[in-house]
Backbone bond lengths (Angstrom), bond angles and torsions (degrees), N, CA, C in turn:
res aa  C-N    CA-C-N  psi(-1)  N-CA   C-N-CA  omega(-1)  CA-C   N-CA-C  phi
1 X - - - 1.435 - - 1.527 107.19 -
2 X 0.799 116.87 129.03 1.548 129.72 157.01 1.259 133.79 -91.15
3 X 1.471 128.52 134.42 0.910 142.17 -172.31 1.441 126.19 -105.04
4 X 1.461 153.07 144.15 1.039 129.24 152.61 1.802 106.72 -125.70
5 X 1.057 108.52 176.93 1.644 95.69 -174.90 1.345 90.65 -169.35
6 X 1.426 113.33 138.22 1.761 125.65 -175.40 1.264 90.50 -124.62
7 X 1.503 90.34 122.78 1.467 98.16 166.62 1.834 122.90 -147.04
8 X 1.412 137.26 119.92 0.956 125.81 169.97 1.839 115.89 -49.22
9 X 1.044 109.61 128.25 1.442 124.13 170.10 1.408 138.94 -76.83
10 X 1.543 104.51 -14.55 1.350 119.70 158.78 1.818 124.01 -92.68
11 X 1.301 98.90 -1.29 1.756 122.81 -159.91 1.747 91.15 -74.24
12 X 1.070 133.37 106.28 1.476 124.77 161.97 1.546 137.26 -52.28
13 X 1.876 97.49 -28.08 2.047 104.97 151.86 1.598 116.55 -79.57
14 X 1.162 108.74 -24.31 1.605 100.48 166.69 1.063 123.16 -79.22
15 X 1.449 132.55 -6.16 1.195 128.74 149.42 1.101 139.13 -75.11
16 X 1.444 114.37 -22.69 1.281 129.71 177.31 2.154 94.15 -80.29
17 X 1.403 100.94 -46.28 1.460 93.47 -170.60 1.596 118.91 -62.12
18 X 2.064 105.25 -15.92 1.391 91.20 151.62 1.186 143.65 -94.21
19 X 1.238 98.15 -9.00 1.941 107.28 171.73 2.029 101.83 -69.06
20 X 1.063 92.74 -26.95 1.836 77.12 -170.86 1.716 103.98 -88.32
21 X 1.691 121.12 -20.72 1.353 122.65 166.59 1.533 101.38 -67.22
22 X 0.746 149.11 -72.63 1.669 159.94 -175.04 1.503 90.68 -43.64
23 X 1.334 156.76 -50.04 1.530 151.72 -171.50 1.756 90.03 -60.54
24 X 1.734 95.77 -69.88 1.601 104.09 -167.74 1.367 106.78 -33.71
25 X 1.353 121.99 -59.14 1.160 141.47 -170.62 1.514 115.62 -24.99
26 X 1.602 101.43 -75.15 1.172 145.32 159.75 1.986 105.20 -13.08
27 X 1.299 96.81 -62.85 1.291 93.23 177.22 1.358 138.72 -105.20
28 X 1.645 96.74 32.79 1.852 108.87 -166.53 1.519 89.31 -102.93
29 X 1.498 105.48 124.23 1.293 116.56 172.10 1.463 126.89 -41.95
30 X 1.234 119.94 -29.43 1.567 129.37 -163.29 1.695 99.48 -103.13
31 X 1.544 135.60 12.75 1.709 137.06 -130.78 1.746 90.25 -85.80
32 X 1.472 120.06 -16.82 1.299 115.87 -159.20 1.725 94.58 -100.40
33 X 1.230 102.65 1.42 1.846 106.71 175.49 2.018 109.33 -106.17
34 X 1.066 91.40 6.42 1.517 111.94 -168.57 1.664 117.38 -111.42
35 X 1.505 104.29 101.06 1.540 120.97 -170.75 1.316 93.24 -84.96
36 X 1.352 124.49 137.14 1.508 143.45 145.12 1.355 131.68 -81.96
37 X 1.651 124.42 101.49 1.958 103.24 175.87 1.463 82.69 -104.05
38 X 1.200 100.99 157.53 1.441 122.87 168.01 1.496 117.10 -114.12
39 X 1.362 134.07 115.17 1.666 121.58 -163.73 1.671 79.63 -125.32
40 X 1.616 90.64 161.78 1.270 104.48 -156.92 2.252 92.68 -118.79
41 X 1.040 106.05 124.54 1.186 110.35 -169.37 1.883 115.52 -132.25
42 X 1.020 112.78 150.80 1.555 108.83 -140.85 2.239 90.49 -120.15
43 X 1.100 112.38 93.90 1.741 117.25 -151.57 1.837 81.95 -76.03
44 X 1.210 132.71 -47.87 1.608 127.40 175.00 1.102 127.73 -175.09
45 X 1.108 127.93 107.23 0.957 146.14 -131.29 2.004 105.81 -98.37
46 X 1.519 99.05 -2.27 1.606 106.04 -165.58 1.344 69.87 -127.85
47 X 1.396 158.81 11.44 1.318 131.03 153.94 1.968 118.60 -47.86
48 X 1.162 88.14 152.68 1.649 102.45 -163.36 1.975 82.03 -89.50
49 X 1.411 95.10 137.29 1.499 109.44 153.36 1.169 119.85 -69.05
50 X 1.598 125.06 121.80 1.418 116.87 164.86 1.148 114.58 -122.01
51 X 1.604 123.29 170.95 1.255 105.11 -175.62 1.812 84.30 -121.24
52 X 1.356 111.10 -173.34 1.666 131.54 -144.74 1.762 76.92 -84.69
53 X 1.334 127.12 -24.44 1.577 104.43 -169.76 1.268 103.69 -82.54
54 X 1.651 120.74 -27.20 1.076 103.63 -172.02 1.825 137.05 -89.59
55 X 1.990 78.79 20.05 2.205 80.13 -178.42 1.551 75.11 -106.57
């Protein structure tokens, strides 16, 4: 099976959404029949920096 998965790399839920794919992963019986691409995808690029005080 193959996989592909887009994910921004600076995104702080896409990181979490790969630590919890990589757990799942981890425990799917078939994981060594299971190809991973990873594409690298850019969610916005004119997003405003904020910092944690300001949400």
């Amino acid at each position: 099976m193959k996989i592909q998965i887009w994910s921004d790399v600076v995104c702080p839920y896409c990181y979490i959404g790969k630590r919890e794919f990589e757990k799942a992963l981890a425990q799917f019986e078939h994981r060594h029949n299971v190809e991973v691409e990873w594409k690298s995808f850019e969610l916005d690029r004119e997003a405003p920096v904020r910092s944690p005080d300001d949400m």
